[in-house]
C-alpha positions as CSV (number, residue, x, y, z in Angstrom):
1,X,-62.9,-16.5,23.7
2,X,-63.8,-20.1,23.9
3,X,-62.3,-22.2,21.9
4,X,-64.9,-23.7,19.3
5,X,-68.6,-23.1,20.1
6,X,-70.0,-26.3,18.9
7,X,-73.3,-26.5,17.9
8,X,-76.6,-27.2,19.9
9,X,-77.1,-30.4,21.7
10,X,-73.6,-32.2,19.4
11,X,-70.8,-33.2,21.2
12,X,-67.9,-31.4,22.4
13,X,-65.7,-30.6,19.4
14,X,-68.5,-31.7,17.0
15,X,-68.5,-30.1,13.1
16,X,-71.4,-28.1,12.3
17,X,-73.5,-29.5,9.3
18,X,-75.0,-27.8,6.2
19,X,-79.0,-28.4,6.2
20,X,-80.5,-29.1,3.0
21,X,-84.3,-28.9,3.3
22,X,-85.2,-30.6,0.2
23,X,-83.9,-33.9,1.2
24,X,-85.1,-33.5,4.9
25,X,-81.7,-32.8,6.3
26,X,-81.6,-30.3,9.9
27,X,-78.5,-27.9,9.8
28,X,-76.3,-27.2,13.0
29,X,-77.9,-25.1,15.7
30,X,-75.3,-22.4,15.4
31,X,-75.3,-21.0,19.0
32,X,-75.9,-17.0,19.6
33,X,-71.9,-17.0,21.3
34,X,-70.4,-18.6,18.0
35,X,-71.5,-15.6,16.2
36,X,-71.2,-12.8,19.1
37,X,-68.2,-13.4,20.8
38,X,-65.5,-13.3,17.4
39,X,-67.6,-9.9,16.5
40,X,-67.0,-9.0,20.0
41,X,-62.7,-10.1,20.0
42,X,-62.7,-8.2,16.9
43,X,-64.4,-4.9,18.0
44,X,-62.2,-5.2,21.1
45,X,-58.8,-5.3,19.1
46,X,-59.9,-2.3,17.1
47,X,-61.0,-0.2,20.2
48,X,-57.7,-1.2,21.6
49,X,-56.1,0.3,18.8
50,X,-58.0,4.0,19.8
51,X,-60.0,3.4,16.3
52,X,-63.4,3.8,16.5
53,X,-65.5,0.3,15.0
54,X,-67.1,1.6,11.5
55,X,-69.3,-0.6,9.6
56,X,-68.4,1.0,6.5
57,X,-64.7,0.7,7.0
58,X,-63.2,-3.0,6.5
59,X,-59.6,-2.7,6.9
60,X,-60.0,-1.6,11.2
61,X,-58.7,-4.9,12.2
62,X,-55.7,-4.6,9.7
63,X,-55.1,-1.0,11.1
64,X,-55.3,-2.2,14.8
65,X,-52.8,-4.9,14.5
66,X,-50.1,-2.8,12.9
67,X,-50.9,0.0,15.2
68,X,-51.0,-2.7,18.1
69,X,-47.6,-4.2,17.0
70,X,-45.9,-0.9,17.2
71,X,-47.2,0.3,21.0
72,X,-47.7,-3.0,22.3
73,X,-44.3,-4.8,21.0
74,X,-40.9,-4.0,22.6
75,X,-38.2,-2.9,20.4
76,X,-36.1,-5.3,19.4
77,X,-32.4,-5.7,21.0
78,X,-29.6,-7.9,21.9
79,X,-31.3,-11.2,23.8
80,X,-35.0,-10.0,23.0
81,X,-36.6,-10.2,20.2
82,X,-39.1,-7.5,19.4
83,X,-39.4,-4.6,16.4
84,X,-37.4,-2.6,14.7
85,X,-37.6,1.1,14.2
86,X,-36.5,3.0,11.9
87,X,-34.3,5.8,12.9
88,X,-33.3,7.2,9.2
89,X,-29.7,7.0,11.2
90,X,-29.0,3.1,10.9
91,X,-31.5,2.3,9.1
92,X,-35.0,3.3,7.3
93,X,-38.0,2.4,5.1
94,X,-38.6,3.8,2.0
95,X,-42.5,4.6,0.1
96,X,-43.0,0.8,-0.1
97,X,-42.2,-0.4,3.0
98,X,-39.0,-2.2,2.5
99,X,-36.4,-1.8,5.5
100,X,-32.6,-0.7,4.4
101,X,-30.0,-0.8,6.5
102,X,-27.6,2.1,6.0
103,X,-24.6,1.6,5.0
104,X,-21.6,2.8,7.8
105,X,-19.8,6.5,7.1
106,X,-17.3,7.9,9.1
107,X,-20.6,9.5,10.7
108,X,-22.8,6.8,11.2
109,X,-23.1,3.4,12.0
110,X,-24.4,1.0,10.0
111,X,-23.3,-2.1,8.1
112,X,-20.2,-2.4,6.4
113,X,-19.9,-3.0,2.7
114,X,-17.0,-5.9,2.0
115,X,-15.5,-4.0,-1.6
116,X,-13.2,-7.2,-1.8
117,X,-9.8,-5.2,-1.6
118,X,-9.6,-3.6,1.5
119,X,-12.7,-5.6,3.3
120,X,-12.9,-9.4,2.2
121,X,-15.9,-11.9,3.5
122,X,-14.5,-15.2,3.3
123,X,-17.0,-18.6,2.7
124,X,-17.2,-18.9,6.4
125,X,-18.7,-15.4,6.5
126,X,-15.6,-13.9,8.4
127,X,-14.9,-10.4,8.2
128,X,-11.4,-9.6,7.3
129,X,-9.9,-5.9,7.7
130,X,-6.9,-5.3,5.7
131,X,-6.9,-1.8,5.0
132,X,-5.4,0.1,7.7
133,X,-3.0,-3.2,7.7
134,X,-2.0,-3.7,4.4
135,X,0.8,-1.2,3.8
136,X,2.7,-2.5,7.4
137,X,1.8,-5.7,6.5
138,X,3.3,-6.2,3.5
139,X,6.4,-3.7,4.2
140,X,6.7,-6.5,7.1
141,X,6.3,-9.7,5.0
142,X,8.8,-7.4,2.5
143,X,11.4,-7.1,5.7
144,X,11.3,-10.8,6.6
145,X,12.0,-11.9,3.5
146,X,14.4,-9.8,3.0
147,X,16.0,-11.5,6.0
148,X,15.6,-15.3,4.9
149,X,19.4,-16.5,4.1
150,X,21.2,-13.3,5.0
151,X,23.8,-14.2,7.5
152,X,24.0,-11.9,10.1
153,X,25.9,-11.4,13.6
154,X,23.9,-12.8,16.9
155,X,24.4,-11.7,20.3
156,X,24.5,-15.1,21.9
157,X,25.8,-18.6,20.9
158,X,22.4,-20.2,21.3
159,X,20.8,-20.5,18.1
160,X,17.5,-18.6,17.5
161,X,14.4,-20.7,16.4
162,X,14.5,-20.7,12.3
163,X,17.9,-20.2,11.9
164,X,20.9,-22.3,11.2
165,X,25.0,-21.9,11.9
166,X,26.7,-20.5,8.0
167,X,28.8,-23.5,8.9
168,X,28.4,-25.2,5.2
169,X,25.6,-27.3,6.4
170,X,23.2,-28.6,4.0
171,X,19.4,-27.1,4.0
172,X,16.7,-28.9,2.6
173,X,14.1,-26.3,0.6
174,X,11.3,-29.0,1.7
175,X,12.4,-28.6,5.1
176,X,12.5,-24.5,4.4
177,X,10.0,-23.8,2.1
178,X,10.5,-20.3,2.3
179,X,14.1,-20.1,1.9
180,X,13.6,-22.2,-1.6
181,X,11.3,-20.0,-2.4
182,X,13.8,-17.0,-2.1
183,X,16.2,-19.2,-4.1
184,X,14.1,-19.5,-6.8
185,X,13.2,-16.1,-6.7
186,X,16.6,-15.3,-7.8
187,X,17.2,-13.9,-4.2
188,X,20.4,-15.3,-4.1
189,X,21.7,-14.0,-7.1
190,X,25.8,-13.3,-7.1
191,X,26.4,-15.3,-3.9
192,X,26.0,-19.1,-5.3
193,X,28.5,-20.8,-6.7
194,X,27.7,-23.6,-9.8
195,X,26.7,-26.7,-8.2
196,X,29.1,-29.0,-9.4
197,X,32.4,-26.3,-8.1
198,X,35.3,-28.9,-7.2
199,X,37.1,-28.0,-4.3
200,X,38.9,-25.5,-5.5
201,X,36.1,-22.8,-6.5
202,X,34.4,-23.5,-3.0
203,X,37.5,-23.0,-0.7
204,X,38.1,-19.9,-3.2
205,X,33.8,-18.8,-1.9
206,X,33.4,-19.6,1.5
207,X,31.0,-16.9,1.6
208,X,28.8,-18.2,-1.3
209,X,25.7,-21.2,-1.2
210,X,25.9,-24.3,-3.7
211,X,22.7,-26.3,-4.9
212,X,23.3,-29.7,-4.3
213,X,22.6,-30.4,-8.2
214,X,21.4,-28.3,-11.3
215,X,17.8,-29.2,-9.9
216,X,18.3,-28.2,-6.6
217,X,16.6,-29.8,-3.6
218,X,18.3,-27.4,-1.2
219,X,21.6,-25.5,-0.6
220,X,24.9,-25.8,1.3
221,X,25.5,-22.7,3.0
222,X,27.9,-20.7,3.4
223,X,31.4,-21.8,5.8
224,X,31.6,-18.5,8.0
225,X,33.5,-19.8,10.8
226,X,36.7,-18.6,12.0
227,X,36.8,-15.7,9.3
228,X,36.8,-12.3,9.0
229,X,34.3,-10.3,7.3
230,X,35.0,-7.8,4.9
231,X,32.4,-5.2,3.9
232,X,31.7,-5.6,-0.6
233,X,29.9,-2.9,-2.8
234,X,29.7,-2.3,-6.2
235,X,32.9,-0.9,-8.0
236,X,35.5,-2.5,-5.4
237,X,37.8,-5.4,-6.1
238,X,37.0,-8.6,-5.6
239,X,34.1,-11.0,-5.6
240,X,31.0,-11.2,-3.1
241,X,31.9,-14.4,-1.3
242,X,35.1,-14.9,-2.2
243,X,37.9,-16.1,0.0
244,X,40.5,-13.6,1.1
245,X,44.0,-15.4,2.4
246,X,45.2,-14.0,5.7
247,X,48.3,-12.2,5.3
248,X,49.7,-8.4,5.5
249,X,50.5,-6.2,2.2
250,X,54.0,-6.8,1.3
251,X,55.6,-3.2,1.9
252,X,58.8,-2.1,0.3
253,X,60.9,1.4,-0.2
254,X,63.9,3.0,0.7
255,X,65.1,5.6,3.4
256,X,68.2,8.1,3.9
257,X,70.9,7.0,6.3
258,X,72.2,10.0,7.9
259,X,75.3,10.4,10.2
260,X,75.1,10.5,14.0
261,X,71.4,8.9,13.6
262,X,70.6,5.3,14.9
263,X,69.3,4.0,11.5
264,X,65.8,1.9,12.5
265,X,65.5,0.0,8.6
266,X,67.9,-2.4,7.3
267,X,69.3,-0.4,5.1
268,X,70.6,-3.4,2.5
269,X,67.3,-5.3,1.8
270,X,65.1,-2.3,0.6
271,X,62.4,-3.3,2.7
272,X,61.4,-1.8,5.8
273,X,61.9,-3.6,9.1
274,X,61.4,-2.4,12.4
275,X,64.2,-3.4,15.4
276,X,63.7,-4.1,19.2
277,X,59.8,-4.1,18.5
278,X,57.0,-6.9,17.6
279,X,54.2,-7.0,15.9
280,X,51.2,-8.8,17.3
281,X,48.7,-10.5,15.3
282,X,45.7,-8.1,15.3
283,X,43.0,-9.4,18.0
284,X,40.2,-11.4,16.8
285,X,36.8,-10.8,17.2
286,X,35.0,-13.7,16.7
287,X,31.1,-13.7,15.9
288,X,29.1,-16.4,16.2
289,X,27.5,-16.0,11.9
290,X,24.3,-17.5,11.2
291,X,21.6,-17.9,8.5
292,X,17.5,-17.5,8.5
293,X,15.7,-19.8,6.9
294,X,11.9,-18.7,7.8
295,X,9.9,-16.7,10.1
């Protein structure tokens, strides 16, 4: 089809002209081609079709185009763009037309449906899964902070990353947000000692933290080194943290000297003592203790 079929003996790209015959003025030539051939584009789209041209029937070109769109046009998929079809799997089109996408079942794809709790869209328009997640997640995050500021025993003398020696040093909670955070969760309930404990109280808990002042900033920790451990539960004597001298129980009683028998106690001081033998000072097994302050 040409372009514009301007009219007889105007320029190229010329307007055609309405005539008015009272006041003497010619009309446009209107050439036979600028009638014929848009009659002839538009019977040729409708034959295309397969329809048959009807004089009576004015919506064959509207019928030919949709019916051209869905032969002639590829369907639509990654990297090429095209149409889409309706597979009442993924997705469909209902009595008016409109196109739904179906929402995903444990049978069928489709899109997802973010219910806010266990499938969150954030502004950026990322997807986040939490579902499956969740439970582990937070039974981890429960775990780790379970951990934050419990000494514990280390198989090496190198210091792990987030951790520091139970050798009384000072933490600050700014440096360690998280093990503030546990402290003023009340996570170290039973195990700190007033803050303003004169050296008495804290040689009497070298097991127990002390805020720095009644507003805390941070903690001193606790002085583990060169002790032994003792295990503490409910219902037992003495205090969690608390300072145990070294020593052995003091042990008295009596015995029956008889004759003909090398007596092995010392019969006058009525407390028992062992001859030609020596006790040895148990062995010491020394751990290296120290504290986590964060993941």
């Amino acid at each position: 089809m040409h372009e514009i079929h301007t009219p007889l003996g105007e320029a190229e790209n010329a307007s055609y002209t309405d005539g008015n015959p009272e006041h003497g003025i010619l009309g446009s030539v209107v050439p036979a081609k600028a009638v014929e051939s848009p009659q002839r584009e538009v019977v040729k789209v409708i034959q295309e079709a397969g329809l048959t041209p009807s004089d009576n029937d004015l919506t064959q070109l509207l019928q030919a185009i949709i019916k051209i769109i869905g032969v002639k046009v590829p369907l639509a998929k990654v990297g090429t763009p095209g149409i889409m079809s309706p597979d009442d799997k993924t997705c469909t089109v209902d009595a008016k037309g409109v196109l739904s996408v179906l929402l995903a079942t444990a049978a069928r794809a489709g899109i997802i449906k973010p219910d806010g709790t266990s499938l969150t869209v954030d502004k950026n328009g990322v997807l986040s899964v939490n579902q499956a997640a969740d439970a582990r997640i937070e039974r981890a995050e429960f775990l780790n902070k379970l951990s934050i500021g419990a000494p514990k025993f280390h198989r090496s003398t190198v210091l792990p990353d987030d951790h520091a020696w139970s050798d009384g040093s000072f933490i600050e909670f700014d440096d360690w947000p998280e093990f503030g955070e546990v402290y003023e969760q009340g996570g170290f309930t039973g195990l700190v000692m007033p803050w303003d404990a004169d050296t008495e109280e804290q040689a009497a808990n070298l097991g127990k933290y002390r805020p720095n002042s009644a507003n805390p900033t941070g903690l001193y920790l606790p002085l583990h080194g060169g002790q032994f451990f003792r295990n503490w539960a409910l219902g037992v004597d003495g205090t969690a943290g608390s300072y145990n001298a070294p020593g052995l129980p003091e042990l008295t009683g009596e015995y029956v000297s008889q004759a003909g028998c090398g007596a092995i106690f010392n019969g006058n001081s009525q407390a028992y003592s062992q001859k030609e033998r020596n006790y040895q000072a148990p062995s010491q097994l020394m751990h290296q203790a120290h504290t986590q302050l964060g993941d």
